[in-house]
N, C-alpha and C positions, 0 to 999 in steps of 0.2 A: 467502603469495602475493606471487609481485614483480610490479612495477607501476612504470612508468616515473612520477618523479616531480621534473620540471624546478625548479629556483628560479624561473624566472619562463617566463608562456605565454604567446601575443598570438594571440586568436581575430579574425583581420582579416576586414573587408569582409562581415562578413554583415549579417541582419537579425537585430537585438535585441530580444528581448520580455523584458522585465525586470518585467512585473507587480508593480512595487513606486511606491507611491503617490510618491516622492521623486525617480522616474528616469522619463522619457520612453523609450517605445519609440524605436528608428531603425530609419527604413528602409533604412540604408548605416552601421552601425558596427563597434566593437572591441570586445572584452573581454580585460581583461589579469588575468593570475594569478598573483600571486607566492606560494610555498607552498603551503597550504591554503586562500587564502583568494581574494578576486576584491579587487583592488588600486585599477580605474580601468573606469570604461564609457564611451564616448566614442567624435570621432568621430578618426581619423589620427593615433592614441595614439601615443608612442614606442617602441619596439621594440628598444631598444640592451641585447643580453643575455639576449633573448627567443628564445623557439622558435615561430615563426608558423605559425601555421596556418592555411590558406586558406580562409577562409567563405564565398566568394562561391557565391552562389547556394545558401546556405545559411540557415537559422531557427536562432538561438542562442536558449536560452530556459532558465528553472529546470527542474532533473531533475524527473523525475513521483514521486508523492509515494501511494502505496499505501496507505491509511490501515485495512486490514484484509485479513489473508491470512492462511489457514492452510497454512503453507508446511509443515506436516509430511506433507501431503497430495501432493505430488510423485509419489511414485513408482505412486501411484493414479491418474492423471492421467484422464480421461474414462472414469472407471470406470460412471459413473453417466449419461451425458450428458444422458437425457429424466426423472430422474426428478421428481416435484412432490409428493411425500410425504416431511416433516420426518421421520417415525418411521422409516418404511422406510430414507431418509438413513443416518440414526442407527444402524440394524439393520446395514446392509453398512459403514458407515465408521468407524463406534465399536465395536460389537459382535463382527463377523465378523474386518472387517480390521485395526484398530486396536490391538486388542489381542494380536493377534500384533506390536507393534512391538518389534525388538531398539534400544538406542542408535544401530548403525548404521544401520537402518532408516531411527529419525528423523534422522541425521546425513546421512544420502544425499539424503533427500526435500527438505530444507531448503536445500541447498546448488545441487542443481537449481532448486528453485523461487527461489532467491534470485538463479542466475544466468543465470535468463529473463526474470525483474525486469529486471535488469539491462540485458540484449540489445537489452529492447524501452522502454528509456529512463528507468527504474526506478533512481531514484539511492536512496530511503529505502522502506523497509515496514516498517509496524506488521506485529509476525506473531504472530497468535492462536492459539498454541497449548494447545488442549483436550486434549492428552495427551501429560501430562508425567507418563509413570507411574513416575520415579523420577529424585532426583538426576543419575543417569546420561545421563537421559535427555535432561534440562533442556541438561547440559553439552555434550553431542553436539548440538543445535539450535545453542547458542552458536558452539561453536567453528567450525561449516559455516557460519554469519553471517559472523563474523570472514576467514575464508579467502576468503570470495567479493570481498570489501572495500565488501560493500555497506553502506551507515547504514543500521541495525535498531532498533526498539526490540519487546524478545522477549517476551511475555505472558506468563505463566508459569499454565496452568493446570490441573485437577485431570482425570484423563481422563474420558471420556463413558462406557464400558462399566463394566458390574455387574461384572467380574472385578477392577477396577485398585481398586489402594488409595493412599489421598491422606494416608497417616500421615504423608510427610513435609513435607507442605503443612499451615500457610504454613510451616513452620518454617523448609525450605531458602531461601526469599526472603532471609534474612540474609545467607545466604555467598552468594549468586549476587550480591547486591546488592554486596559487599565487593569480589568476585571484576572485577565486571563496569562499576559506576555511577561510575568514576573519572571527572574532568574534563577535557573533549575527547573521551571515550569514543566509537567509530562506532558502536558495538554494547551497546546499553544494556539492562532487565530492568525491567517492570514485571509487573503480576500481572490475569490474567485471574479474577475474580473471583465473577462473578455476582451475585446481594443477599445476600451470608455477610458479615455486620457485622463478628464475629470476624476474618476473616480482612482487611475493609476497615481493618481497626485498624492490624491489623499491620504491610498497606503505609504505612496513613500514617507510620506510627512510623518508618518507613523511605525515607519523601517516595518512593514510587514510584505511578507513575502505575497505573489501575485501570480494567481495561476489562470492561466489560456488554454482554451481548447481550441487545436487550430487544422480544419480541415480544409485542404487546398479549393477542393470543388466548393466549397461555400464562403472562403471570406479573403481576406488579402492580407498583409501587412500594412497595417496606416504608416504612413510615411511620418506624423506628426508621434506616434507612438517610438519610434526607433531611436530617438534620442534619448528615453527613459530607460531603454536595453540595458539587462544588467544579471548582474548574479541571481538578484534577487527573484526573476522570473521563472517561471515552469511554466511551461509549454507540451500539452498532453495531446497524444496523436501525430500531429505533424506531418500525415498523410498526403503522398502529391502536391507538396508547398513546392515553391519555385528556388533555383538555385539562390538566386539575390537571396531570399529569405534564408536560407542555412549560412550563404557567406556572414549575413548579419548576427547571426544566431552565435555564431561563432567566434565572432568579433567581439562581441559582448559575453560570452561565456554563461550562456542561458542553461537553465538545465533541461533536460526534454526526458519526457518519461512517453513510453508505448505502451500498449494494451494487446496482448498479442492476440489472443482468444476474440474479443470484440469488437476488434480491426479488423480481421477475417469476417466475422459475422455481418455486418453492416456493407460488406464490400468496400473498407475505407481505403487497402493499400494495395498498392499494384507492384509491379518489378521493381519501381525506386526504393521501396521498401525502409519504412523508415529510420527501427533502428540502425539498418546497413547505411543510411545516409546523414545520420548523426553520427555513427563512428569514423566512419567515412570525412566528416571535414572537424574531427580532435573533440569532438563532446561526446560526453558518458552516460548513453541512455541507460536511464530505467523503469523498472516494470509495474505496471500497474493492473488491479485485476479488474474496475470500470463500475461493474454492475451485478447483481445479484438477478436479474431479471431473466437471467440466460443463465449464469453461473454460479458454481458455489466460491464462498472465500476462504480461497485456498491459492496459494503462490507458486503449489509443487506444475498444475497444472497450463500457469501461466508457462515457467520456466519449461516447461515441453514442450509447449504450442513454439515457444521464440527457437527453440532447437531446433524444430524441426523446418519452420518458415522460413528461419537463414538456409538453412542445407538446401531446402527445395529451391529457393528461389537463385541460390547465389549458384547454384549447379545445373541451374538449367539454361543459366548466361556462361557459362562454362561450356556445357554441350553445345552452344549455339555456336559457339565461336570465340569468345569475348576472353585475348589473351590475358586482358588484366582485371577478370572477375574475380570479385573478393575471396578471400579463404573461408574456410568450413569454422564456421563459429565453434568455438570448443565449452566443456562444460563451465569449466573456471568462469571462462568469460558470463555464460548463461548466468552461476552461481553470483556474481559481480553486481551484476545486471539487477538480482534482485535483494542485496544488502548492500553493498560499497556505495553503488551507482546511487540507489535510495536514499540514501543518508546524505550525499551529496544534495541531491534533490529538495529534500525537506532543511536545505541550511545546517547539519547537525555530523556532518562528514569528523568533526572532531571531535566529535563524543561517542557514536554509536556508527556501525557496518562494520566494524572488523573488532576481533579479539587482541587487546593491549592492554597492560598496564595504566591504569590512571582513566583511562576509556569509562563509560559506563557499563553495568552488569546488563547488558541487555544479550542475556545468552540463551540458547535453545540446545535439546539432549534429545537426541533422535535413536530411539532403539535399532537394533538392528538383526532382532533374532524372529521378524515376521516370516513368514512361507514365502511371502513374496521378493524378499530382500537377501537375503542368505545366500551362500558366501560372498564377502565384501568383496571384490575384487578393487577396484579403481573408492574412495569414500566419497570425492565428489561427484561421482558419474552416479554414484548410488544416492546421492540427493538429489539428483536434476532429477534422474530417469526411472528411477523406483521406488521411493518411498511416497507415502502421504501422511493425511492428518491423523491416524490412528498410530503411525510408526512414532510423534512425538509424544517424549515421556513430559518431558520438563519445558517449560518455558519461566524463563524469570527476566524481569522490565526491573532494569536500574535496580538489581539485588534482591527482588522480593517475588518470589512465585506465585507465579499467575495458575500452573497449570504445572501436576506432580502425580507422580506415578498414573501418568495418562486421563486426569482429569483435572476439570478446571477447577480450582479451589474458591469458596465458597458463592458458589451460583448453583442455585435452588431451579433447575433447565425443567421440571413440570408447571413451576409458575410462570416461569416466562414464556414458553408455549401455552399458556392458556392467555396470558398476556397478550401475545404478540398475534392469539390467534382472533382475540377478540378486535384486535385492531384491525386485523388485515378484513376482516368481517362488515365493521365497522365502515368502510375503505369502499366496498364492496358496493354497499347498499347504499351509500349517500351517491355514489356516483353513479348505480345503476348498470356497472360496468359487470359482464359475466364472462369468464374465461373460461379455459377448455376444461377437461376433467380433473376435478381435483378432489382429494382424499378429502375421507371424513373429518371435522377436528377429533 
């Protein structure tokens, strides 16, 4: 994929939200860019050699930071939309349609979903991939990462359906890691794991990062697992898990990401409410958007859903009585949640989620002269609670634009919907599976 990629860029005159403890927001600044990285934030930078960019009336801020997506799910896109049964889930997305995946399949699904990420101000995604039913398959995820030029880091995990075989898990983890774990890497590989100790071994032997899905009502903490607790862990969901489990989670410095939108849906979380229970004992959750199968990908509507679920939930234990129920989440923190807390998550907290110096360019330009956005009152309240994917002009990953004066640059979107429609078609008829009303291709 080409991508314009200046030696040096000068984001002028907008408003900077740098969410980094070191840098003051402004309400009238710059950002300069030289390379890959972000050089200088300030205010009437120099500009000598530079390609300016007109911020005015503009939110410069860190890209949004997806902290769980199953982007092989693309090309199923709202196949599901009312469902709230985990098994049934499982029945149409593992079972029926899942396992009809060819390589392209997963190569189409991923590369869509990576370049809506994208679109909608998505500079990094963790992507949880549950069906990886063959080397081939893993590689096809990769390489639709790689081309879209989004920051990935790829899960790599065993599929869901009783048809697929995981003989060559973990084994392939070696050569993906070789293939893929180089330094500087956009597009990295970690291992979607589960509580399989064997297989936790093996990532570690391989320093790659390991991510758990862990829902209280269906599985436990293995006691022989809690030794291996570590940074290196992610932990998605964490619905109704037991106190012990967050003491340990804690102890060890895991990272945990929520799903606000999809936890709701499935009925996963109740009053413990999970990221109120990860902040709650000193970890910094963050946000992930799950699935395409109910949602679109998009971050602004995660960041909603968590605003508004803390407020409901932590104020109705307030009404009850509860003198020492949490406080009303505020936007920052929401904002946090979906780039700081992220980048933490994906191992990368020193390079990317907040605007600095020496940091990487992973910046997003969010207009702000929509009908629906106007007058700016609060900038971050106006990114949680008003903006979406058409309000972003710009998105640039490590200095190079992905997406400029509100499109994505160079993606050819009638080929790959004729692509992705042939796949999802494709998908369709080997499994026999028919869903509710769906548009013409």
């Amino acid at each position: 994929m080409t991508a314009q990629h200046p030696g040096r860029t000068l984001f002028r005159g907008g408003t900077v939200i740098t969410l980094d403890a070191g840098h003051s927001d402004l309400a009238t600044g710059d950002v300069l860019v030289e390379g890959s990285r972000i050089a200088a934030i300030g205010a009437d930078l120099p500009a000598e050699g530079a390609e300016i960019i007109d911020a005015a009336g503009c939110i410069i801020l860190p890209g949004l930071i997806d902290a769980h997506h199953h982007a092989w799910l693309g090309a199923i896109r709202r196949m599901l939309p009312d469902v709230d049964d985990l098994f049934a889930y499982i029945g149409v997305v593992a079972e029926t349609l899942g396992a009809q995946y060819r390589p392209v399949d997963m190569h189409l699904s991923t590369r869509l979903t990576a370049l809506a990420c994208l679109d909608a101000g998505i500079t990094t995604i963790i992507d949880a991939c549950h069906n990886a039913r063959s080397g081939e398959h893993s590689d096809a995820a990769l390489d639709a990462l790689e081309s879209t030029g989004i920051r990935a880091l790829h899960m790599v995990g065993a599929a869901m359906d009783k048809q697929a075989s995981a003989a060559h898990l973990p084994g392939d983890l070696a050569r993906l890691a070789r293939r893929w774990n180089g330094d500087g890497a956009l597009v990295r590989v970690g291992l979607f794991g589960q509580f399989n100790l064997d297989w936790w071994k093996v990532a570690r032997g391989l320093d790659l990062r390991i991510l758990t899905e862990f829902i209280g009502d269906l599985a436990t903490l293995p006691p022989d697992c809690v030794a291996l607790l570590g940074p290196h862990n992610i932990f998605n969901h964490c619905t109704r898990i037991p106190e012990e489990a967050w003491r340990r989670f804690a102890a060890a410095g895991v990272a945990i990401t929520v799903n606000p939108r999809s936890d709701a849906l499935f009925g996963f979380d109740g009053e413990g409410f999970a990221w109120q229970q990860a902040h709650d004992h000193g970890l910094a959750p963050a946000l992930g958007i799950d699935l395409d199968t109910a949602f679109g990908s998009d971050m602004f509507g995660e960041m909603q859903a968590l605003f508004g679920q803390q407020r409901t939930t932590m104020r109705h234990r307030r009404f009850r009585g509860e003198a020492d129920a949490p406080a009303p989440i505020t936007v920052r923190a929401v904002l946090e949640a979906a780039t700081v807390n992220g980048a933490r998550a994906a191992g990368l907290e020193g390079a990317i989620g907040t605007l600095a110096p020496g940091k990487q360019a992973d910046i997003i330009m969010i207009r702000t002269d929509g009908i629906g956005v106007f007058p700016v009152g609060d900038a971050i309240g106006t990114i949680v609670q008003a903006v979406g994917r058409a309000d972003v002009d710009a998105v640039m990953v490590a200095g190079r634009f992905r997406k400029r004066g509100g499109k994505l640059i160079d993606v050819d979107l009638a080929k790959l919907a004729a692509e992705v429609t042939a796949s999802r078609d494709h998908l369709l008829q080997a499994s026999g599976y028919r869903p509710g009303v769906r548009a013409a291709a």
